[in-house]
Structures are given as C-alpha cells and as structure tokens.
C-alpha positions as CSV (number, residue, x, y, z in Angstrom):
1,X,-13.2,-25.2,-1.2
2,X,-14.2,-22.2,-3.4
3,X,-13.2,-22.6,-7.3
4,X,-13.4,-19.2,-9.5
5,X,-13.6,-18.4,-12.9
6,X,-11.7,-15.6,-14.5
7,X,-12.5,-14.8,-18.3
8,X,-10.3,-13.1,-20.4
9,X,-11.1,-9.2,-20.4
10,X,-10.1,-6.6,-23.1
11,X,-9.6,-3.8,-20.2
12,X,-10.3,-2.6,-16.5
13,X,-10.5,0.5,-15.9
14,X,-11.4,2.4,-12.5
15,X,-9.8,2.9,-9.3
16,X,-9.4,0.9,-6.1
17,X,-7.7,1.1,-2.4
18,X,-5.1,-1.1,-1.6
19,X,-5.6,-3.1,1.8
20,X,-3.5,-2.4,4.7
21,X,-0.3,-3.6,5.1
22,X,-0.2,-7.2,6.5
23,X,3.8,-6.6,7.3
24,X,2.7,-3.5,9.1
25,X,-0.1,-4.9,10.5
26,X,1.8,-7.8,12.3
27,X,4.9,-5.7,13.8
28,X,2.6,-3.0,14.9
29,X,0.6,-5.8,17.2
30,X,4.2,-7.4,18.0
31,X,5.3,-4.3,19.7
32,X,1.9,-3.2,21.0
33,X,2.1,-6.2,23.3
34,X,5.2,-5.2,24.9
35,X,4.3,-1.7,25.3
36,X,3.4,-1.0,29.0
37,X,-0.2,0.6,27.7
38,X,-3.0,1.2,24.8
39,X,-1.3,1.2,21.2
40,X,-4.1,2.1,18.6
41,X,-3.6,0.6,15.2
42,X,-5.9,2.4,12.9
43,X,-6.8,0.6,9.1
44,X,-5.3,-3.0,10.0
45,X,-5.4,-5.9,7.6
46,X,-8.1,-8.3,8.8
47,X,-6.7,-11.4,7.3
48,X,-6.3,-14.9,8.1
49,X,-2.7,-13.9,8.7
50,X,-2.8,-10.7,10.8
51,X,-5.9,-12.9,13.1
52,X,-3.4,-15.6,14.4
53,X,-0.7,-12.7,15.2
54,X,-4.0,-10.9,17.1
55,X,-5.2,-14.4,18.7
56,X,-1.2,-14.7,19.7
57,X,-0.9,-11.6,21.7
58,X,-4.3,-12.1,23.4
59,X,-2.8,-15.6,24.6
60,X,0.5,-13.5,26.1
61,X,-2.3,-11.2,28.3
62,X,-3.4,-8.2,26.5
63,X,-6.8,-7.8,25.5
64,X,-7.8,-6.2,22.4
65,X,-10.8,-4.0,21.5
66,X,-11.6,-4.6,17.9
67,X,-13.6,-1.8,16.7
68,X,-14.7,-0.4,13.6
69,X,-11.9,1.0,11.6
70,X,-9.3,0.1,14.6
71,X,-8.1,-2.2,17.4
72,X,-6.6,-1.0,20.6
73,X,-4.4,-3.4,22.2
74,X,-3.6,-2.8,26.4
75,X,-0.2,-3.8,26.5
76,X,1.7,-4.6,29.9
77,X,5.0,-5.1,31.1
78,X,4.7,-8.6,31.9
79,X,3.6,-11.5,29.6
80,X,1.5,-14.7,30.9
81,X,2.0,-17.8,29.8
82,X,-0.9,-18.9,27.6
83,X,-2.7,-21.7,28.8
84,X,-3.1,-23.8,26.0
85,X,-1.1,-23.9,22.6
86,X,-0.8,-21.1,20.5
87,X,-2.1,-22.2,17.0
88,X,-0.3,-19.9,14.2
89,X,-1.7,-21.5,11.5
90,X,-0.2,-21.0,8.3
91,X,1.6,-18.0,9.3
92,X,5.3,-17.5,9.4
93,X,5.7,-14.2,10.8
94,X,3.3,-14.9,13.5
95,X,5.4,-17.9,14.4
96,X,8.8,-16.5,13.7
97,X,8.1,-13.4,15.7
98,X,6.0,-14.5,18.5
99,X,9.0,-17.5,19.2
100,X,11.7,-15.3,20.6
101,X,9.2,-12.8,22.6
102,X,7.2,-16.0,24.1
103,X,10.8,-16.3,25.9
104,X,10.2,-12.9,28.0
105,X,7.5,-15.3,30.0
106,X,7.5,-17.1,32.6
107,X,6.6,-20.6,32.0
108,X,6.2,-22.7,28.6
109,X,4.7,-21.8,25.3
110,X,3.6,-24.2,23.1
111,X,3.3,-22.9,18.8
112,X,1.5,-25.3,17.0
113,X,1.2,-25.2,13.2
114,X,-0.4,-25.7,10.1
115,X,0.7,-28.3,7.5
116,X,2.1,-25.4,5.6
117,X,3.6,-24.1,8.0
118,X,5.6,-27.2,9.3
119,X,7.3,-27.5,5.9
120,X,9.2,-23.9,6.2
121,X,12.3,-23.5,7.9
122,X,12.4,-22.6,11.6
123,X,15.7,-24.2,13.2
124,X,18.1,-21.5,12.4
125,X,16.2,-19.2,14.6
126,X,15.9,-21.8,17.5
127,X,19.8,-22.1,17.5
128,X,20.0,-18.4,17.6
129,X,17.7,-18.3,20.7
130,X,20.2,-21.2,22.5
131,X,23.1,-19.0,21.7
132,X,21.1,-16.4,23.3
133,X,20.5,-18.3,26.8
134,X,16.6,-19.5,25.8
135,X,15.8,-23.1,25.4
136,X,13.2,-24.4,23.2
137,X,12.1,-27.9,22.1
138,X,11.0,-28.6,18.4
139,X,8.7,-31.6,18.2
140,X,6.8,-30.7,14.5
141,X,4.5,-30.0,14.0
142,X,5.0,-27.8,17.2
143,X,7.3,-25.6,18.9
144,X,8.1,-25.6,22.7
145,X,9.6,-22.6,24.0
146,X,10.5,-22.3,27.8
147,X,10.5,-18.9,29.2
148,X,12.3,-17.2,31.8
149,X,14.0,-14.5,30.0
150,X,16.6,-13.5,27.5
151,X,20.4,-13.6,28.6
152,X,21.4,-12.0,25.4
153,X,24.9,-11.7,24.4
154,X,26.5,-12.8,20.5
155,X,24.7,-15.4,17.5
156,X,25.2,-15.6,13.8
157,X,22.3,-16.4,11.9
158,X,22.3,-16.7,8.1
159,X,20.9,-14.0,6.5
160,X,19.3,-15.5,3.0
161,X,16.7,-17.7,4.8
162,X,14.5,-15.9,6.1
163,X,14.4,-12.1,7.5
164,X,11.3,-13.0,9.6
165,X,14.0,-14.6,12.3
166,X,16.1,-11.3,12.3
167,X,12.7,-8.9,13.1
168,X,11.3,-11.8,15.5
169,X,14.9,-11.2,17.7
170,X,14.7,-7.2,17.0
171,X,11.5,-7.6,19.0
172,X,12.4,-9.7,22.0
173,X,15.9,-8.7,22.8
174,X,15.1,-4.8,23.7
175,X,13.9,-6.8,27.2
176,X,17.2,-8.8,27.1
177,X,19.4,-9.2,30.0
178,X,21.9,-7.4,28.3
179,X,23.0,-6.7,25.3
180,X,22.7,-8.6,22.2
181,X,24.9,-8.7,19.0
182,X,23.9,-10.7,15.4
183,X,26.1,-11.3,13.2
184,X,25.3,-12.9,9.5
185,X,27.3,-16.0,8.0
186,X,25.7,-14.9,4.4
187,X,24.3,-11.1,3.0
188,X,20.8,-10.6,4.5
189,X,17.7,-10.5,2.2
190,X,14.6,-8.7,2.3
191,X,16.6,-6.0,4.0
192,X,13.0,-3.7,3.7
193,X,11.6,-5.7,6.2
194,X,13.7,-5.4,8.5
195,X,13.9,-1.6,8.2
196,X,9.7,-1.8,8.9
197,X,10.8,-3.4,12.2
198,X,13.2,-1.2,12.9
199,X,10.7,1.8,11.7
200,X,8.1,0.2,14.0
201,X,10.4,0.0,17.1
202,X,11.9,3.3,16.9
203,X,8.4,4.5,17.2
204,X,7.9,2.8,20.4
205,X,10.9,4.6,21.7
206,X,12.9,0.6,21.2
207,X,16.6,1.9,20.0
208,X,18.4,-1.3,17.4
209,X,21.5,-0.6,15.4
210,X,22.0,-1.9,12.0
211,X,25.7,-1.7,10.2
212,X,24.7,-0.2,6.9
213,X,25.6,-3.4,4.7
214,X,23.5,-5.0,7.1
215,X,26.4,-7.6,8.4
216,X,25.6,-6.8,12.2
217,X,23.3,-5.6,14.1
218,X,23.2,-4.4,17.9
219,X,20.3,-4.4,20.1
220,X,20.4,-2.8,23.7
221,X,19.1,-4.4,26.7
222,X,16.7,-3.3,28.9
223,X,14.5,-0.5,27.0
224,X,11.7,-0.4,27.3
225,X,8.4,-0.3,24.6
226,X,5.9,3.0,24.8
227,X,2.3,3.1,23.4
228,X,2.0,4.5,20.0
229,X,-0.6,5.5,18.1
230,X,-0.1,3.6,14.7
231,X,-2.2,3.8,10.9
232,X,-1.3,1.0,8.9
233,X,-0.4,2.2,5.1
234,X,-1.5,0.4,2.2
235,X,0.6,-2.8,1.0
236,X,3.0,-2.6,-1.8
237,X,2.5,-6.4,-1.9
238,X,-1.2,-6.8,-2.7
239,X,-1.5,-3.8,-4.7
240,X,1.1,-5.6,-7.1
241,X,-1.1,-7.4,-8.1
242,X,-3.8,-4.8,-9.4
243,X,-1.1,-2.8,-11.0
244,X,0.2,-6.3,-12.7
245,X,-3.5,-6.7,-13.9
246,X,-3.4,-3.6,-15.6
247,X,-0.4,-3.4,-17.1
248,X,-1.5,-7.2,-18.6
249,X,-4.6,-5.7,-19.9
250,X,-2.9,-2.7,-21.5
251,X,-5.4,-0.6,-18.9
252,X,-5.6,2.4,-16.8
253,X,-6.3,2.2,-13.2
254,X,-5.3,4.6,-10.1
255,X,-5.0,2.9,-6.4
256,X,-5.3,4.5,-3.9
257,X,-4.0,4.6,0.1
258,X,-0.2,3.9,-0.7
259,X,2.7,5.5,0.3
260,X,5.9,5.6,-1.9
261,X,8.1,6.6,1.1
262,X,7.4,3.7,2.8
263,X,9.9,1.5,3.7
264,X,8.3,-1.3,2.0
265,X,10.7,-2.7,-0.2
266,X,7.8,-4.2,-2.8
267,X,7.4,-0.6,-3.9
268,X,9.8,-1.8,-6.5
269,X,6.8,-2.5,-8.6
270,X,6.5,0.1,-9.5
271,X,10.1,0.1,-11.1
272,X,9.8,-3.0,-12.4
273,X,6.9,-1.8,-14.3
274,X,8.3,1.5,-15.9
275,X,11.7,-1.1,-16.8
276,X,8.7,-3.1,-18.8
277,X,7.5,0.1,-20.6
278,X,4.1,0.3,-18.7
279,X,3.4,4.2,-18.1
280,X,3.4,5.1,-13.9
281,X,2.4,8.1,-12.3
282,X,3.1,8.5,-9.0
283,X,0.3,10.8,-6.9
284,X,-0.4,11.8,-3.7
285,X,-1.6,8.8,-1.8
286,X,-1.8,7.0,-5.5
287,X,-0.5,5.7,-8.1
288,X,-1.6,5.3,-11.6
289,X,-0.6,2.7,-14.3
290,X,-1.7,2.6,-17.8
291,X,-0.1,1.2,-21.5
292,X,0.8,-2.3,-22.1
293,X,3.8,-4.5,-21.3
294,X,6.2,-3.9,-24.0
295,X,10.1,-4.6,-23.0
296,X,11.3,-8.0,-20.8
297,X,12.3,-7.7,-17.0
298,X,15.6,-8.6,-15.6
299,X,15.0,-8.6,-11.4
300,X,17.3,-9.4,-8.6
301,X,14.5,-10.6,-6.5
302,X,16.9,-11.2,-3.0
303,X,15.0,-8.4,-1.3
304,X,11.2,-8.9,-3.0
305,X,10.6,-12.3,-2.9
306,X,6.9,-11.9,-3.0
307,X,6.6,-10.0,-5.9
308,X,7.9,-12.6,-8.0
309,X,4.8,-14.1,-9.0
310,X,3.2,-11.2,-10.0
311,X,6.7,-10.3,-12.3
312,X,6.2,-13.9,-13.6
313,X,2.3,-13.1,-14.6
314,X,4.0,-9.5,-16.4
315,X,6.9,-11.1,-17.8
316,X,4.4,-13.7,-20.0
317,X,3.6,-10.4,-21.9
318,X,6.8,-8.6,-22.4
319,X,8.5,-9.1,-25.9
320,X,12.1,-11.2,-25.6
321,X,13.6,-13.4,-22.9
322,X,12.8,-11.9,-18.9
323,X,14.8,-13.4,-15.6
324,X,14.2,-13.2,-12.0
325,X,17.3,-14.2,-10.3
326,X,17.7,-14.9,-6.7
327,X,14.6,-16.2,-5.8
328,X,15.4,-19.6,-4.3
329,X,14.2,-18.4,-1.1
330,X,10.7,-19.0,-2.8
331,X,10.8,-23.0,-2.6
332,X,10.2,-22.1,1.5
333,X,7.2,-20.0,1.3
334,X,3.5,-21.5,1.6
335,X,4.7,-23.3,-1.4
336,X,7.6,-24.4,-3.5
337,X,7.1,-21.4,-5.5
338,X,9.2,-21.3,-7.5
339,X,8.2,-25.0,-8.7
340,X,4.4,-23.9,-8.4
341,X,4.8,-21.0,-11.0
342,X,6.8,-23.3,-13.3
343,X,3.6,-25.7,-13.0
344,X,1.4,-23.6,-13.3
345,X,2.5,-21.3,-15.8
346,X,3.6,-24.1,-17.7
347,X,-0.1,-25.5,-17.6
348,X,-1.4,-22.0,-19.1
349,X,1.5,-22.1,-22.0
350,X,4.0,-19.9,-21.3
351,X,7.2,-20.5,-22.2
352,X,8.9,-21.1,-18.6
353,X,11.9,-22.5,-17.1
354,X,13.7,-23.1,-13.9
355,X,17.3,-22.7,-14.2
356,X,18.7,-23.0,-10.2
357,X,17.7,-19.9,-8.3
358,X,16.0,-18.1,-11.2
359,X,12.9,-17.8,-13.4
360,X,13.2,-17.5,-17.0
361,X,10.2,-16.6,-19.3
362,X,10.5,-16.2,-23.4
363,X,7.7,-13.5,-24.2
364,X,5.4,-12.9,-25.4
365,X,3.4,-16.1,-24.4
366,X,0.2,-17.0,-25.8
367,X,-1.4,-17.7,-22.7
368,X,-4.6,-20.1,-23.0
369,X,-6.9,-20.8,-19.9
370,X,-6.0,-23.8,-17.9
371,X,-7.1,-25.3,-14.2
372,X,-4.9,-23.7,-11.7
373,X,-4.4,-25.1,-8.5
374,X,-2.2,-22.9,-6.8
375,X,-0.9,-25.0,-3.9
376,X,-2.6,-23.3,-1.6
377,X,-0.7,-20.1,-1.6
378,X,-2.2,-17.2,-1.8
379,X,0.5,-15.0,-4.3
380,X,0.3,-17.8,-6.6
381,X,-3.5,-17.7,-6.8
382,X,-3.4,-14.1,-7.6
383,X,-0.7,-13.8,-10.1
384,X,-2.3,-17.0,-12.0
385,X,-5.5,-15.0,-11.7
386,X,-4.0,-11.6,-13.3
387,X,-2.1,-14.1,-16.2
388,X,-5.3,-15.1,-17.2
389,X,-7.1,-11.8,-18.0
390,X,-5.1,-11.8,-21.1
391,X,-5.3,-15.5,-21.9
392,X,-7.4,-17.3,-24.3
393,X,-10.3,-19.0,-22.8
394,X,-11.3,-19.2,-19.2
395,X,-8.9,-20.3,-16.5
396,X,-10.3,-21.8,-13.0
397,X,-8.4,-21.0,-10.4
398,X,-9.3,-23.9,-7.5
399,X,-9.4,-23.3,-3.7
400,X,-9.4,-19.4,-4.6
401,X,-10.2,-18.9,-0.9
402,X,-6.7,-19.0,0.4
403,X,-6.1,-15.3,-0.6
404,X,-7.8,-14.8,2.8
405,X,-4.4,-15.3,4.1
406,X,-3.2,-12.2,2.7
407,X,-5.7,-10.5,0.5
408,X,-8.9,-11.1,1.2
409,X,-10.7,-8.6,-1.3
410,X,-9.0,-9.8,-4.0
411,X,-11.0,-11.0,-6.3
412,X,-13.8,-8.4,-4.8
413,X,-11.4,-5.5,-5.8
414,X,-10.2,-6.8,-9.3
415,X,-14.2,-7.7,-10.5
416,X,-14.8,-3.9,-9.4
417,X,-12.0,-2.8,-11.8
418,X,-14.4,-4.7,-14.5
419,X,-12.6,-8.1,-14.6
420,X,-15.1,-11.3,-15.6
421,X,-15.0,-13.5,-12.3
422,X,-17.7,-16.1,-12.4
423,X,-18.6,-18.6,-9.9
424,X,-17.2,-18.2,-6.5
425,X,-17.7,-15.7,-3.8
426,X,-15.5,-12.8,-4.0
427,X,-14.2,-12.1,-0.6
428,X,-13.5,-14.0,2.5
C-alpha cells in the first residue's frame, strides 16, 4: 500500500494532457473482438481497468499486439471458450460487458471477481439474458455463463441501475438469433454512455435503435462487426479532476487532447464549472480554466455519476448551500460513495450532509488536512486529493495506488502542474 501526502498549494499553473478515455477504451476492445479482422486502437488507457477488458478478449481467441502508442486486436467470427476463469477484477464494465457476449460461445465461461466487485449489482442483467434465451449461473463471487448463442426476442431491464447492462446487450445481441427489443421499467441514466456504445458500433458498421427518451431500444439480428481503425480521445472523467484542482486553487491551467463533441456525457464539467463562476475557455483540442470558485452548484447528477466527487471537492469552496441530487446510484460503485464522501469530507471539515439520494454542502468550508482513506475507489482518492490543495495542513491520502484503476498518472500529472505531493510514488 502506497500512502501520499498532498500539501496545501497557493497555485498550479501549466498545462497537462488528459489520459485516454477508459469508456472508450473498453467498448473499442468489446467490439474489436467481434469484428471478423485487425481493429487498431491508437492512444488507449493502460489502466488496471482497460487490462482485465484486454486479458478478457484474449481469453475469447484474439490475440493482441500491444505496441507502442497502439494495440491491434485480430478479431474473428467465432469466440472460444476460455479455458480457465476470466478474472475481471474490480472492473464493472469488463464484467457487465463481457457477460452477455461470453454467450455467443460455445461452451461455459466462468467471471470471477474482485471483493469490490462482488458487492455491485449484477442480477438484473442475468434476468435480462434468461428472458433472452441464455442461461447463466451466479455463485459469488463468480459468474457462470453457458454459451450457445443468443435467441433474442423482448426484456425489460431497469434503467437507473446501471447503464453498463444496457451497452453489455448492445454488444452481444447484433449476433442474436433474431431480433431483440429492451424495454425500461424506470428512465435510463447515464444516457452518454450508452450513446459511446452506440457511437462505437455504428462505426463497426453494427446498426441499434434508440427511442429518443430512451424508453426502448431495438437491436437487429444477425449484423455483422467490421474492423475499424479507432483513436481513443481524452476522458472527460479524469480530466475533472485537474480542472477541479484549479478552479480550488483559484489557478490557470490548459489540458490538452479533449474533445468537446464527444459524446462523453462528463463534459458537463465544464458547465458545472462556469455555473460556479470559474472562467472556461474552450480551445481546439483544449480547454482552459482559471479564477476561483465563487457561486454554489445545484446538479442533477442521473447521467454523471462519476463526477460527483469531484463537484463535492468544488462545492467545499463555493459561497452558500450546493446540492447534487440523484446520485444514489453512487452507493454501488467501488464504494458506497456517496457514504465515503460524507466520511471523508466530514473528516476534512466540511460542512456535509446526506439527505436520501443527494449531497448537500454549506460553503465555503474551511477545509483542514485529515487522513483519507478512500475505500479503495479511485474517484474518491482524487477528489479528496484536489479538496486538500486548499486546506489547511497536510492531508494523507492512504492506499493512493488504487487510481491505477482509472487514472494512473494522477498524481504524476497534478505534481507537474506544481501541486506539493510528498511521499509516495506518483504513478502506477
């Protein structure tokens, strides 16, 4: 376990990249294994994450170069059964996507899990896969899943827990029987996620249609996937987290390699930030953030979920009383999280409270350093981190190291903008 110190810091200043996409990164290897030929991915995240999505497909048959800059994945029309389990770690999308296309095998595929993991739902989907003619076997911490092919036809699935179950069907049922038809029992959330899958299959010639309320979708049977040559864009996710760090820091700072026509939903940021008087300046290929936090946030966070943390961190600063609504989907992520930034935040003095699905922070906090363990999730590591540049005193943030699942430069990337990080190795 690796422990780091972040000092307070009057400013960064500077520019930085953001890493590649992880949610790019994942569908792009997803749909490269069922293309029949080489998909190049150009600038993918190498993260704890993305590796048991890239150890997953190699277990279905396709062999991966990994070169410098790129991997190039030989996809093939016909899966193989791994021969041992496939170990998914702590990684939801790997699981929830690699589920329903293990059923376009032949025999049985085993998913094993982290401890994590194991916690986060994954039942809904299996039920949606029964209805769909595929039988699977849950035994946690493991899934069983035997193949032999998708009949297709009609589920419901509801569409507030988790849009991972929605893309990981998008995915397999293209090679269904025939067609298939979802229909959701609640609104869906996170509908940007599911518009990267779509994005991702339409460039593999795969044809899905989505109602646009999102209340059905219809995928056709029996397309088939084409090679593509893919460059991941920056993430919207990680980079949040720089920009938060500036904006808590009253700083300037440019980033570079993002793309504001992305379909990334977390490109709300940088929304959120102009609502909380910071200064943004959209470029080409950059953005630029500089002034401090001056007015409180009010967020619906149903379709960013992983940018609440990094809201809480900028909501600490704002003058007058901030809410993030909607964001009980955040007590199934690697943590509670919702409960975890109450903790946490709690521990470092702002004023913080939990009122059912929402967040609500009186500003402006006089944040003091504090011993942050972040539950092992990597979001809450980082948006603890960015808190305490503008806190009093030194804050240790323990078992730093799990930003590796998502970020592994982190804390590299934030000490090159001129944050104090002391003590710990700086990428993973």
């Amino acid at each position: 376990m690796t422990n780091v110190i972040v000092k307070p810091v009057k400013a960064l200043k500077g520019k930085a990249e953001a890493p590649p996409s992880k949610s790019y990164t994942h569908r792009m290897l997803v749909a490269a294994l069922l293309s029949n030929g080489k998909t190049v991915i150009e600038k993918p995240l190498v993260s704890d994450d993305t590796l048991a999505t890239l150890e997953a497909i190699k277990a279905l048959g396709v062999s991966v170069e990994q070169k410098d800059g790129f991997w190039e994945v030989d996809g093939q029309p016909l899966l193989k059964t791994p021969e041992k389990p496939v170990n998914c770690r702590e990684s939801g999308t790997t699981l929830r996507f690699m589920i329903p296309v293990a059923a376009l095998a032949q025999g049985k595929t085993t998913f094993v899990m982290g401890s994590s993991l194991n916690k986060r739902p994954i039942k809904p989907l299996l039920q949606s896969l029964s209805d769909l003619g595929v039988k699977t076997q849950y035994n946690p911490p493991s899934v069983v899943v035997y193949g032999g092919g998708i009949k297709g036809g009609k589920t419901t699935l509801r569409g507030d827990i988790s849009s991972q179950f929605i893309s990981g069907l998008l995915f397999a049922c293209p090679r269904a029987k025939k067609d298939t038809q979802i229909s959701f029992t609640k609104p869906v959330e996170s509908k940007g996620y599911i518009d990267m899958t779509a994005e991702v299959l339409c460039k593999h010639s795969v044809k899905v249609e989505i109602s646009k309320d999102y209340s059905r979708i219809r995928i056709p049977s029996g397309q088939n996937y084409k090679p593509f040559k893919h460059k991941v864009p920056g993430d919207f996710s990680s980079t949040a987290y720089l920009l938060a760090a500036a904006a808590v820091t009253s700083s300037k700072i440019r980033v570079y390699n993002v793309d504001c026509t992305s379909k990334q939903g977390d490109k709300e940021i940088l929304e959120i930030l102009r609502q909380a008087g910071v200064n943004v300046y959209v470029g080409e290929n950059f953005v630029e953030v500089h002034g401090a936090i001056s007015n409180p946030v009010n967020i619906d966070a149903g379709d960013i979920p992983d940018l609440v943390p990094a809201c809480t961190a900028i909501a600490c600063y704002a003058r007058g009383r901030s809410e993030i609504r909607n964001a009980g989907r955040l007590r199934y992520k690697e943590s509670d999280r919702l409960a975890a930034l109450y903790t946490d935040f709690k521990k470092m003095g702002a004023d913080i409270t939990v009122e059912g699905d929402s967040l609500i922070i009186m500003g402006q906090c006089e944040l003091h350093g504090a011993v942050i363990d972040p539950h092992n999730d990597h979001r809450i590591a980082m948006a603890c981190a960015v808190a305490a540049l503008g806190a009093k005193g030194d804050s240790k943030i323990m078992n730093a190291e799990c930003v590796s699942k998502s970020y592994p430069n982190f804390f590299r990337d934030l000490s090159l903008l001129g944050a104090n990080i002391i003590d710990g190795k700086l990428d993973w």
